[in-house]
MIMARVEX-723668 format. One record per residue (C-alpha): residue number from 1; chain; x, y, z. Coordinates in steps of 0.5 Angstrom, whole numbers, plus 2048, in hexadecimal, padded with zeros to 3 digits. Layout:
BEGIN
@k = NUM&c = A&x = X&y = Y&z = Z .
...
//
This chain:
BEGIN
@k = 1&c = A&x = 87C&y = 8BD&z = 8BB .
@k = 2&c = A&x = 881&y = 8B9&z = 8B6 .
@k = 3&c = A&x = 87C&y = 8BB&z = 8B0 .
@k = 4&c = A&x = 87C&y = 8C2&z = 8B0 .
@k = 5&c = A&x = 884&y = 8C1&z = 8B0 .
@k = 6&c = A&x = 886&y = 8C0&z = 8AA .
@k = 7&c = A&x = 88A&y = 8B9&z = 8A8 .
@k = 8&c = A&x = 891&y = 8BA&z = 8A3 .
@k = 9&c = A&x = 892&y = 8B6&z = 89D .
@k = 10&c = A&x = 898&y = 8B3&z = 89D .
@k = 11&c = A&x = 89B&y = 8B8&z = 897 .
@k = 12&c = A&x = 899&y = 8BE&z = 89B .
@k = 13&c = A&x = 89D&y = 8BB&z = 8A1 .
@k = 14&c = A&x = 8A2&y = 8BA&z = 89C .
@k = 15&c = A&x = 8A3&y = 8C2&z = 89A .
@k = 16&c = A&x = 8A1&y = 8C4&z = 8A1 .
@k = 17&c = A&x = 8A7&y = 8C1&z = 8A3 .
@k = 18&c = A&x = 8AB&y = 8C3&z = 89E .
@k = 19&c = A&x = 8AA&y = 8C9&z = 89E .
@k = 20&c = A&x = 8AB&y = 8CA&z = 8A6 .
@k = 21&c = A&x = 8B2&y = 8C6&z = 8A6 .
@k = 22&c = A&x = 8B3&y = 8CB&z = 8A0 .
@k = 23&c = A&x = 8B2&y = 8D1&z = 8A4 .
@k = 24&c = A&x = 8B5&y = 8CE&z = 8AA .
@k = 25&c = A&x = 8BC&y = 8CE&z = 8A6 .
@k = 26&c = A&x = 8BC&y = 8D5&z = 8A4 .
@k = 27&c = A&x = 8BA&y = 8D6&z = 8AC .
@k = 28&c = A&x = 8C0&y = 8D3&z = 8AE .
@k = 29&c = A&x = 8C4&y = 8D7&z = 8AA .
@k = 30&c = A&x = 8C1&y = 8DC&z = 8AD .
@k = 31&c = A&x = 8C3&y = 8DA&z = 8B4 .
@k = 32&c = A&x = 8CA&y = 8D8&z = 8B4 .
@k = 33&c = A&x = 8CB&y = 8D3&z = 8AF .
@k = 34&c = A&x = 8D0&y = 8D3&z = 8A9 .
@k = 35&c = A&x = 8CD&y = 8D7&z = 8A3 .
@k = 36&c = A&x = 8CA&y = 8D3&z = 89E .
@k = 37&c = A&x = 8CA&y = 8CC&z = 8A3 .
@k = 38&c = A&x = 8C4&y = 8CD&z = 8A7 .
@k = 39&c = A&x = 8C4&y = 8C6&z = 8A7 .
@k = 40&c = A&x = 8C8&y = 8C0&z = 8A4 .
@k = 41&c = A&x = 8C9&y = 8BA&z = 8A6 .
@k = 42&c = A&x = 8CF&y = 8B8&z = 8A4 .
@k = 43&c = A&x = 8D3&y = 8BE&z = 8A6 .
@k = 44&c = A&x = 8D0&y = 8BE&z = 8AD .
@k = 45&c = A&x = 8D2&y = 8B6&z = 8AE .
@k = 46&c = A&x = 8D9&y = 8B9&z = 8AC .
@k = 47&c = A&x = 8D8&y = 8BE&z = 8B1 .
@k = 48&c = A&x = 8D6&y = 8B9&z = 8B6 .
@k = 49&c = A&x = 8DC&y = 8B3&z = 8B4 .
@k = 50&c = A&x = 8E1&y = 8BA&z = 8B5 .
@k = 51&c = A&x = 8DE&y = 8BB&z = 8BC .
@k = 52&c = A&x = 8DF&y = 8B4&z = 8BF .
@k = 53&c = A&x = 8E7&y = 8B4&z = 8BC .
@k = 54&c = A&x = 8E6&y = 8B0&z = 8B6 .
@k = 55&c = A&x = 8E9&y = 8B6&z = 8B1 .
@k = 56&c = A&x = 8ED&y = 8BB&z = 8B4 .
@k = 57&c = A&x = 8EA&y = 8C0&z = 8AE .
@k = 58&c = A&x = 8EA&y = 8C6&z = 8B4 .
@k = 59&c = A&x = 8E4&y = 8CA&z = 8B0 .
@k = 60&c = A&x = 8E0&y = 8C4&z = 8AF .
@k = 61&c = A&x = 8DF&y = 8C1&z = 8B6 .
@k = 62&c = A&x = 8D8&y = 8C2&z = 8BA .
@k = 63&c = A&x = 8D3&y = 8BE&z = 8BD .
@k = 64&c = A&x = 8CD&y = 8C0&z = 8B8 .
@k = 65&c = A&x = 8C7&y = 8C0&z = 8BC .
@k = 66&c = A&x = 8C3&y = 8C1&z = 8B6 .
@k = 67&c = A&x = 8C4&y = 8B9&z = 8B5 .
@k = 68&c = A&x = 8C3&y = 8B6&z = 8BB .
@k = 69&c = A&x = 8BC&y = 8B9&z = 8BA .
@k = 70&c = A&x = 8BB&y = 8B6&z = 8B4 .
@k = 71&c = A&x = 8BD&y = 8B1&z = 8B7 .
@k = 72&c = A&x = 8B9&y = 8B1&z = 8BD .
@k = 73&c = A&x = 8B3&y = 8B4&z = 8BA .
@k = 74&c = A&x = 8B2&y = 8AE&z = 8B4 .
@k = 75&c = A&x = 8B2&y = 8AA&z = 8BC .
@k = 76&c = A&x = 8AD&y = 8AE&z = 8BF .
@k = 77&c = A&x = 8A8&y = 8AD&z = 8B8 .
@k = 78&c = A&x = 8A9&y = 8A6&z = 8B7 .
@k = 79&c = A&x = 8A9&y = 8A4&z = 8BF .
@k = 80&c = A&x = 8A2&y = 8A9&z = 8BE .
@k = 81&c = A&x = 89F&y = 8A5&z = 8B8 .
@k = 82&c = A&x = 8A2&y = 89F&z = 8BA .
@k = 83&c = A&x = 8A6&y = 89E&z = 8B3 .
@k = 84&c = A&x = 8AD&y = 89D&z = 8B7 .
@k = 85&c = A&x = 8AE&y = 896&z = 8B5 .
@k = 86&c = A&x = 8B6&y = 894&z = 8B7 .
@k = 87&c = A&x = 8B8&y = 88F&z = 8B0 .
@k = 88&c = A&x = 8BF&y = 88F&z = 8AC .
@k = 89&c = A&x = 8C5&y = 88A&z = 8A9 .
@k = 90&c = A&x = 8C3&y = 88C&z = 8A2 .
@k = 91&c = A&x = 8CB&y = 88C&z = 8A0 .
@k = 92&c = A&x = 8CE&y = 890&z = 8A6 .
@k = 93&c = A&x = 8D5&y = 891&z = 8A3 .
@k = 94&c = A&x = 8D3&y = 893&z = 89D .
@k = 95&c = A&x = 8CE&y = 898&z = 89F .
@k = 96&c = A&x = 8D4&y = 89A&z = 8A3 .
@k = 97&c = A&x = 8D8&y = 89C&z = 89E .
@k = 98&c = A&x = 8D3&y = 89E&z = 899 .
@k = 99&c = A&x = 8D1&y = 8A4&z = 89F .
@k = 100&c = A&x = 8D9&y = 8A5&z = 8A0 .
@k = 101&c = A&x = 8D9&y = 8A7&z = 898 .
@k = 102&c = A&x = 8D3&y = 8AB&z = 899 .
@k = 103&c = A&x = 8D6&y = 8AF&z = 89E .
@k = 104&c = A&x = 8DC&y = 8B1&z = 89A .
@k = 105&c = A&x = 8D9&y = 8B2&z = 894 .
@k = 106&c = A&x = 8D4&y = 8B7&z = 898 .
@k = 107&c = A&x = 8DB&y = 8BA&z = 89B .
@k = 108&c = A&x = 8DF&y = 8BB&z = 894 .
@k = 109&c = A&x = 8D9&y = 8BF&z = 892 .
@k = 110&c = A&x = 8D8&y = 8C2&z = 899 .
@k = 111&c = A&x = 8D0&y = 8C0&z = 89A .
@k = 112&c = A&x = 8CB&y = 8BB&z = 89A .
@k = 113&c = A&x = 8C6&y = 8BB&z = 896 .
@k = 114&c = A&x = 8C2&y = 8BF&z = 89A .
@k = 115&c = A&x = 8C8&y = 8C5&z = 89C .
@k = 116&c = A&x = 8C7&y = 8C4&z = 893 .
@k = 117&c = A&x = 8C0&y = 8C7&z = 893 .
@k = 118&c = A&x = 8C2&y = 8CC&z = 897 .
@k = 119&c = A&x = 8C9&y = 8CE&z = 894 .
@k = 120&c = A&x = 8C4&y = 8CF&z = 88F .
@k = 121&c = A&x = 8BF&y = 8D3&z = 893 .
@k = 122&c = A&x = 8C3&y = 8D8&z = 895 .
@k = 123&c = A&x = 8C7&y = 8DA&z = 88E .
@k = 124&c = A&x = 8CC&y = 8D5&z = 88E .
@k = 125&c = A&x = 8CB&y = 8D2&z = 887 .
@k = 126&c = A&x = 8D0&y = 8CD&z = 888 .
@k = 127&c = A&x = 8CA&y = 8CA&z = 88A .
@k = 128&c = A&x = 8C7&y = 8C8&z = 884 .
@k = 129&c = A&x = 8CE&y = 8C4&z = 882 .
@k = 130&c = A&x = 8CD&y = 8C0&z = 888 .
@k = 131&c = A&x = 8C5&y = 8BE&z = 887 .
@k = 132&c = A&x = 8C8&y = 8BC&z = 881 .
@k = 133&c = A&x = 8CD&y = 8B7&z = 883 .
@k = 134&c = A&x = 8C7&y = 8B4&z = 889 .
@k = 135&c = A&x = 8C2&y = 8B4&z = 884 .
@k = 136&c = A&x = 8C7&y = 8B0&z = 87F .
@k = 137&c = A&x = 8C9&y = 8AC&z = 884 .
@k = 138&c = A&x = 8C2&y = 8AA&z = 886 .
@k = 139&c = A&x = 8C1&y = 8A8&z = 87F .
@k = 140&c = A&x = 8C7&y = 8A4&z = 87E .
@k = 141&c = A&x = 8C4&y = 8A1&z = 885 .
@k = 142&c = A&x = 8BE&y = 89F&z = 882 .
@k = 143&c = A&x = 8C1&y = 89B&z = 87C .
@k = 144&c = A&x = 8C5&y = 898&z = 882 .
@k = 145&c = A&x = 8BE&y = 896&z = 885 .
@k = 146&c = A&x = 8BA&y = 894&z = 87F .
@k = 147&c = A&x = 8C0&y = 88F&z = 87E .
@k = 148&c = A&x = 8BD&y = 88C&z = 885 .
@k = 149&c = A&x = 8C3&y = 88F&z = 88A .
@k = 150&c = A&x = 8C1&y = 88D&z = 891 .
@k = 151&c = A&x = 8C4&y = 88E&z = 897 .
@k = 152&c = A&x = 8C0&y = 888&z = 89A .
@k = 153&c = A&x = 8BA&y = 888&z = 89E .
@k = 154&c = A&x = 8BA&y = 88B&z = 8A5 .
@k = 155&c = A&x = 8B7&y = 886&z = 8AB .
@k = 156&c = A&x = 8B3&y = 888&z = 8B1 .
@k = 157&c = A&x = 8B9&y = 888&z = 8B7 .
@k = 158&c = A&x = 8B8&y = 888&z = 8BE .
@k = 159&c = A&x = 8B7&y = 890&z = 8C2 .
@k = 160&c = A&x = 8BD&y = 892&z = 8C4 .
@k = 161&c = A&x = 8C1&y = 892&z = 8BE .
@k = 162&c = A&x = 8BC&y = 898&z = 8BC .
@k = 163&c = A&x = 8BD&y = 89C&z = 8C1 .
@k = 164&c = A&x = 8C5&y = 89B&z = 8C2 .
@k = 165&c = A&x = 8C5&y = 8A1&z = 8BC .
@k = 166&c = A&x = 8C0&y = 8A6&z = 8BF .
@k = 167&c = A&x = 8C4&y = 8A5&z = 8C6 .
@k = 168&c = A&x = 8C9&y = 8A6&z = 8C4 .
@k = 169&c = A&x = 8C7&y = 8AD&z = 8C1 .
@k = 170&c = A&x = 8C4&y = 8AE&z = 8C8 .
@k = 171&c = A&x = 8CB&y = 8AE&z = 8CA .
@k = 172&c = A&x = 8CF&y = 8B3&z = 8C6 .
@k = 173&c = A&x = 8C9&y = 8B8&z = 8C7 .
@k = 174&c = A&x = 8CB&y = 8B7&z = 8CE .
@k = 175&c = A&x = 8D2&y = 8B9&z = 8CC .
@k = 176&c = A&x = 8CF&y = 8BF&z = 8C8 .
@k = 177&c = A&x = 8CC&y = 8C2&z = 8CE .
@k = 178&c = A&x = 8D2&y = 8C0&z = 8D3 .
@k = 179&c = A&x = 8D8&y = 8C0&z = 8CF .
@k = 180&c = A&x = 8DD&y = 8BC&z = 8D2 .
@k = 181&c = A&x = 8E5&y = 8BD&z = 8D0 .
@k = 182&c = A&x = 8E5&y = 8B7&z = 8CC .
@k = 183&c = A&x = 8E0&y = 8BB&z = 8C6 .
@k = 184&c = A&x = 8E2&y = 8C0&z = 8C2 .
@k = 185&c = A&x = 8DF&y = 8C6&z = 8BF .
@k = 186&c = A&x = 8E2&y = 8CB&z = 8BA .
@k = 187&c = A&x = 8E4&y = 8D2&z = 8BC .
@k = 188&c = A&x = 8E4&y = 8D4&z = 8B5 .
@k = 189&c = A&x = 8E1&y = 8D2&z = 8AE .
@k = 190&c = A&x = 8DA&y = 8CF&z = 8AD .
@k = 191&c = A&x = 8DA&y = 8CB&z = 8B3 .
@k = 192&c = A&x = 8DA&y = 8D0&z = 8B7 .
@k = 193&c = A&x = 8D4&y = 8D4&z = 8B4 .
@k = 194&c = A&x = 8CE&y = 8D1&z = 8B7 .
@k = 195&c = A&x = 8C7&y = 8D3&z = 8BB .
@k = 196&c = A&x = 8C6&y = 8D1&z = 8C2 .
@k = 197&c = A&x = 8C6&y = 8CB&z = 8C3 .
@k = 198&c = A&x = 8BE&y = 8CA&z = 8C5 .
@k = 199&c = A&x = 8BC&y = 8CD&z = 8BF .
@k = 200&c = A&x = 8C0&y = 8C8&z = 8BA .
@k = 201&c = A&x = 8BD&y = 8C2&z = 8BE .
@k = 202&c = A&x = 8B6&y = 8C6&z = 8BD .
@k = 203&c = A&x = 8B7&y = 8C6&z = 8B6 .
@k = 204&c = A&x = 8BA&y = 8C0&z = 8B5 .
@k = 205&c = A&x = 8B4&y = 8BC&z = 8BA .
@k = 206&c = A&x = 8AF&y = 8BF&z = 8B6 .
@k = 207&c = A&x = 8B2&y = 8BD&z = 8AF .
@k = 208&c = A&x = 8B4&y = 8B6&z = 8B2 .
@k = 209&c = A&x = 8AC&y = 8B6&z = 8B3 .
@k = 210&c = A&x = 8AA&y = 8B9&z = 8AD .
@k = 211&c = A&x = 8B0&y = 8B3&z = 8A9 .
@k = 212&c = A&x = 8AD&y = 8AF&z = 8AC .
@k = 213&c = A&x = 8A6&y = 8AF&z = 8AB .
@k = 214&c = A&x = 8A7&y = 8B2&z = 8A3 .
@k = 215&c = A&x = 8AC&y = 8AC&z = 8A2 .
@k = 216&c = A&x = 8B0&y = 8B2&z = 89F .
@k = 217&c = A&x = 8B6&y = 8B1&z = 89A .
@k = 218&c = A&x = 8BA&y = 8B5&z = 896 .
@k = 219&c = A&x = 8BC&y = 8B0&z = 892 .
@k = 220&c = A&x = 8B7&y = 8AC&z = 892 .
@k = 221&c = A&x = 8B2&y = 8B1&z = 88F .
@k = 222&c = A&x = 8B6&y = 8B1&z = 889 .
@k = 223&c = A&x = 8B6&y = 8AA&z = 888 .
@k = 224&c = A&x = 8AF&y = 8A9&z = 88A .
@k = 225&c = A&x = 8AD&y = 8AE&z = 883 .
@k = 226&c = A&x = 8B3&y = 8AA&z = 87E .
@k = 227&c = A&x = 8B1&y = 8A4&z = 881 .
@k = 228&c = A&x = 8A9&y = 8A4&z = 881 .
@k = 229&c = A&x = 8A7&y = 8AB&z = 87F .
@k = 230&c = A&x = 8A5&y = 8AC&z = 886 .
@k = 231&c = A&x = 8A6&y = 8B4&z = 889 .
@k = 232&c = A&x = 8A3&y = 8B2&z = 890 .
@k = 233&c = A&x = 8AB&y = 8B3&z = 893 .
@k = 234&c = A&x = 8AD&y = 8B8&z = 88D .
@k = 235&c = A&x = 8A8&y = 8BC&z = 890 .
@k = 236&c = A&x = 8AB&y = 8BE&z = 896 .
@k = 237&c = A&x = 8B2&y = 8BF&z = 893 .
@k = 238&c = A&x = 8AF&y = 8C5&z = 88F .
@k = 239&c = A&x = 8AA&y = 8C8&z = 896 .
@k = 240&c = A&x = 8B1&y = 8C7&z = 899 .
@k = 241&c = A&x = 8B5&y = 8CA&z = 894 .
@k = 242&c = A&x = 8AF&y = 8D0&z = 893 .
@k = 243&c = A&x = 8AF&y = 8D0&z = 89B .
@k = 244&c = A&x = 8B6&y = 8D2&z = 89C .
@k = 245&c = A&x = 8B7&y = 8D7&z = 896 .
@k = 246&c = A&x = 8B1&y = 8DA&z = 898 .
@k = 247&c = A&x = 8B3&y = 8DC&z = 89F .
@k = 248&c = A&x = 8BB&y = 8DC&z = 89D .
@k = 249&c = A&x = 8B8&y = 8E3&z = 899 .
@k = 250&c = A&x = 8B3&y = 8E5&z = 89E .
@k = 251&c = A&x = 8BA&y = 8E5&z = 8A3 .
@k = 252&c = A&x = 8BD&y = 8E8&z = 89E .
@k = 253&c = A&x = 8C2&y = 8E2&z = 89E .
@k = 254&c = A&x = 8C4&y = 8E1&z = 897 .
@k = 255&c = A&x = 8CB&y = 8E4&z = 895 .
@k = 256&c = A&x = 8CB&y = 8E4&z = 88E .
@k = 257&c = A&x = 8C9&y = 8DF&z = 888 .
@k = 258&c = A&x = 8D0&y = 8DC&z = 885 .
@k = 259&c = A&x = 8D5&y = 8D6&z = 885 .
@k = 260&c = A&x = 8DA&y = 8DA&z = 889 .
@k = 261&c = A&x = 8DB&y = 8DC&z = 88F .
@k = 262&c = A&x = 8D6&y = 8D8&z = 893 .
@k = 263&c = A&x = 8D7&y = 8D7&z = 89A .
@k = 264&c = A&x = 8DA&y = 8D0&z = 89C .
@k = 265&c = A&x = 8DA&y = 8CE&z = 895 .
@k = 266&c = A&x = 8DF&y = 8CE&z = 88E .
@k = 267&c = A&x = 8DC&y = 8CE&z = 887 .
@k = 268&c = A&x = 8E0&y = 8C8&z = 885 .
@k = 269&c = A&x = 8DA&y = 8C6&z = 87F .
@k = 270&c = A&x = 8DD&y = 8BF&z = 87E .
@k = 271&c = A&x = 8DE&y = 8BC&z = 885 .
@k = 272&c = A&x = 8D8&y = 8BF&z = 888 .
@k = 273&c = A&x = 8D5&y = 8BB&z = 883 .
@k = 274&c = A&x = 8D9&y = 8B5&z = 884 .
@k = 275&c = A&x = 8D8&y = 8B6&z = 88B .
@k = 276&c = A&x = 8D0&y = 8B6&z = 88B .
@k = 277&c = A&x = 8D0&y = 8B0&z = 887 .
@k = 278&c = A&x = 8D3&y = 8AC&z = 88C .
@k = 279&c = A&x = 8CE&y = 8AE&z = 891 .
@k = 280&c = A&x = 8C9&y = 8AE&z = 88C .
@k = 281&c = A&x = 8CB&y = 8A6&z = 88B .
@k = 282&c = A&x = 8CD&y = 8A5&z = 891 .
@k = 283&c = A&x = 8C6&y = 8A7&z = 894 .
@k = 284&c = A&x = 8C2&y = 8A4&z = 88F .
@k = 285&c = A&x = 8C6&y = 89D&z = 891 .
@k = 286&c = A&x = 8C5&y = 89E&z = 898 .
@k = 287&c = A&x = 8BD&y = 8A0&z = 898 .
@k = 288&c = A&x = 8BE&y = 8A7&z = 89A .
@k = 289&c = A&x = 8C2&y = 8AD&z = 89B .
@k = 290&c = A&x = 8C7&y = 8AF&z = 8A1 .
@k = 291&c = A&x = 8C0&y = 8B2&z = 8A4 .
@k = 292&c = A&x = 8BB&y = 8AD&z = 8A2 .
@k = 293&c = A&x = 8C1&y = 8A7&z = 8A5 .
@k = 294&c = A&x = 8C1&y = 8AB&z = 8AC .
@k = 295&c = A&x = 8B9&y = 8AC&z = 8AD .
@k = 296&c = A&x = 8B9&y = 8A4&z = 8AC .
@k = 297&c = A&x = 8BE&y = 8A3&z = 8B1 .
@k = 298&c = A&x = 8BA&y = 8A7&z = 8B6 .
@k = 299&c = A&x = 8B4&y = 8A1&z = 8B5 .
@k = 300&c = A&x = 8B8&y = 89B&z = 8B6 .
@k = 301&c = A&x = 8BB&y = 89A&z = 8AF .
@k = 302&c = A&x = 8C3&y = 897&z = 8B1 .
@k = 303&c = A&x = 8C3&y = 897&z = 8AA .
@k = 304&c = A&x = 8C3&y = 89E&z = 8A9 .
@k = 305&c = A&x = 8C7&y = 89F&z = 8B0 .
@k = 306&c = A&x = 8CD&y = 89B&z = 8AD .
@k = 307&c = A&x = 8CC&y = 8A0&z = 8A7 .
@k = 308&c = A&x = 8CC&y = 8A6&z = 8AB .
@k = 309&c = A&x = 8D3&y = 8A2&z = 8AF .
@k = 310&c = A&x = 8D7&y = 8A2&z = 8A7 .
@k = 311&c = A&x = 8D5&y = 8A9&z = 8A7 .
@k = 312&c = A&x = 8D8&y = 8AB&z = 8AD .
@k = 313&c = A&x = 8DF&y = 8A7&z = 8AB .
@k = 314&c = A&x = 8DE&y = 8AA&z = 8A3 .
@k = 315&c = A&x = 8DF&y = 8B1&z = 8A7 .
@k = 316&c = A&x = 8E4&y = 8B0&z = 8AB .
@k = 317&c = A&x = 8E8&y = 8AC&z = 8A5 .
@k = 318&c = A&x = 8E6&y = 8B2&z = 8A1 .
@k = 319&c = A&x = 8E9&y = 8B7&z = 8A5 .
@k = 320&c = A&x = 8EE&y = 8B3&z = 8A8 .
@k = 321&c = A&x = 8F1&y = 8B1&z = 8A2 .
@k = 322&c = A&x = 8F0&y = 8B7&z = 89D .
@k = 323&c = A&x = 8EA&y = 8B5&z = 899 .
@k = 324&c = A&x = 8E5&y = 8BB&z = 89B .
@k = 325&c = A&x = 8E5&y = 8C2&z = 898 .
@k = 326&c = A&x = 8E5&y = 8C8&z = 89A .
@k = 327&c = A&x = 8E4&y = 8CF&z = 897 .
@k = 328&c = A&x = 8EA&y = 8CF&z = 894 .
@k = 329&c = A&x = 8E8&y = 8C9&z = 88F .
@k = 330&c = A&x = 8E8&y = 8C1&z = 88F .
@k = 331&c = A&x = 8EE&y = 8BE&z = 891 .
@k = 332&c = A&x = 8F1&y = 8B8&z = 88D .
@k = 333&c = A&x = 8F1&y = 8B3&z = 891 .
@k = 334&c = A&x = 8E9&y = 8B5&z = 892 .
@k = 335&c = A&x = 8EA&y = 8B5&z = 88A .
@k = 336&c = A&x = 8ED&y = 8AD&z = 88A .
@k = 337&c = A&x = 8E8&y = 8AB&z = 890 .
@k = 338&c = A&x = 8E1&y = 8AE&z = 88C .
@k = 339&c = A&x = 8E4&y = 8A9&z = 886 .
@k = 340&c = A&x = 8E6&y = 8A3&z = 88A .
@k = 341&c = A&x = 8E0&y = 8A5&z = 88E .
@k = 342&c = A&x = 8DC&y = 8A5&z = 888 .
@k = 343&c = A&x = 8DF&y = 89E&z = 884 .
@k = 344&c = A&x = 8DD&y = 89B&z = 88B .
@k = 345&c = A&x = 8D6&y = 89C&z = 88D .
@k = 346&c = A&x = 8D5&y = 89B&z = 884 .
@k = 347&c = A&x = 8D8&y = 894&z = 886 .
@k = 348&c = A&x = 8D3&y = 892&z = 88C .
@k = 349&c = A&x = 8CD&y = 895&z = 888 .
@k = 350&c = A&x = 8CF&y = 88F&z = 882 .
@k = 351&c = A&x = 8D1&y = 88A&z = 887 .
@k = 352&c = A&x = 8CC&y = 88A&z = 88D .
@k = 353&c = A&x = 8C5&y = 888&z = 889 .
@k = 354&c = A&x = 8C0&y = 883&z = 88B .
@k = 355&c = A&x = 8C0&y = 87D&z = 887 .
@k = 356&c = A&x = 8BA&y = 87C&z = 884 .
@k = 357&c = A&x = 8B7&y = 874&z = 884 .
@k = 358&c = A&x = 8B6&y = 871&z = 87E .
//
């Protein structure tokens, strides 16, 4: 029977991924979510860090079930293809922060490296100023590499620390679907544009599936084609990008093509690109972007739970303290922190390199 079936290549999973993550996105749109952020891994984690009370931003708090499935659905196909591997303790505090800085990043720009390909996708030209930033930060992250940064091996631990990050998702799914009176839930705002809530974790399964299984990454893909001329990644962002602007077109979800007037965005050129590039290195650094770190965590990788844990305190220091940006603009405290925030993740990278033995 398996022979009249025809086997994928890696490469052609690769696309096919892209492709269905790409037009999924668009569908989300579609279906309830924000336009133009079908999916975004940093703005759903700050919906989710609003809905336990961690910030007080009322348009911004909701227990994004798109994640959880991310989440649960790398679970499921590591549990499947016997790939979930529990290892940490490669420089928790510093991973921590890198993922704090990350986040605010992403918020002072308002999107992931995801959200940025689909800004693009759907006529917000912003896009290219911000890909522009994440490659340039990717960049400057690979000098990092080259001059032997290293956040230090991670170990083999026992089971249960594994399985602490995915519990815990379990948990918040359970909030999602009963809503306790200790959650919040945005009654205006992108936090209250969302699909039911079975279709977002539908999603979010299958593409946590599909992450896991194609090691996807929206940064790492431009890394692997500067560092290594290797278009294995790169090729699912392109299906990616062409799957969403293909759909976003057929559904007629593509406002108009300009730097203005673009939905949850601002058009400030210089600090979304000072933004990306702090998302850009700081991904690097870290060895994925906010959706590459969630996927691992899903597999018993605590080093990425612990990223995914400074994420979390980067939105709600964001928010809390004035650093995120709105359609209005950038705000100047988010405009000294994507500074500070760059100077410091500069200094991890000269200062953290692996010693060579003589």
């Amino acid at each position: 029977m398996r022979r009249f079936i025809p086997s994928l290549t890696p490469h052609t999973l690769m696309i096919g991924a892209g492709l269905i993550f790409g037009v999924l996105a668009a569908l989300l749109v579609k279906w309830g979510n924000p336009a133009n952020m079908g999916f975004c891994a940093a703005c759903f984690l700050r919906d989710i860090t609003g809905a336990l009370g961690l910030h007080r931003a009322e348009p911004a708090q909701y227990i994004r079930p798109e994640i959880l499935g991310l989440v649960l659905g790398s679970t499921i196909a590591a549990l499947a293809f016997r790939e979930f591997r529990t290892r940490g303790g490669s420089s928790p505090l510093v991973r921590f922060l890198l993922g704090a800085l990350t986040m605010i990043g992403a918020l002072v720009f308002l999107g992931c490296p995801v959200r940025a390909l689909l800004r693009l996708a759907g006529g917000d030209l912003n896009g290219i100023t911000a890909l522009a930033g994440l490659i340039f930060g990717a960049f400057v992250g690979i000098l990092l590499l080259k001059r032997g940064f290293n956040l230090g091996r991670s170990v083999k631990m026992p089971t249960l620390p594994g399985w602490l990050f995915p519990a815990f998702v379990v948990i918040l799914l359970l909030f999602a679907i009963f809503t306790p009176y200790f959650i919040f839930s945005s009654a205006s705002g992108p936090g209250s544009l969302h699909p039911a809530l079975w279709i977002s974790l539908v999603v979010g399964l299958g593409i946590g599936f599909l992450a896991q299984r194609t090691r996807m990454c929206f940064v790492g893909g431009w890394r692997d084609l500067m560092l290594i001329k290797d278009f294995h990644l790169f090729s699912l962002i392109i299906a990616f990008f062409v799957g969403a602007l293909v759909t976003n077109a057929i559904l007629g979800q593509i406002g108009h093509w300009s730097f203005t007037g673009q939905p949850i965005a601002h058009d400030n050129h210089l600090w979304n690109f000072l933004s990306m590039t702090l998302v850009g290195l700081g991904a690097t650094l870290l060895g994925g972007c906010p959706l590459r770190q969630l996927v691992l965590s899903g597999q018993g990788d605590t080093d990425a739970a612990v990223t995914v844990l400074g994420m979390v305190a980067g939105a709600a220091v964001a928010h809390n303290f004035g650093l995120a940006s709105s359609a209005k603009g950038v705000t100047i405290f988010g405009v000294w922190t994507i500074g500070i925030g760059l100077a410091i993740t500069l200094l991890i990278g000269l200062l953290m390199r692996e010693r060579r033995q003589a």
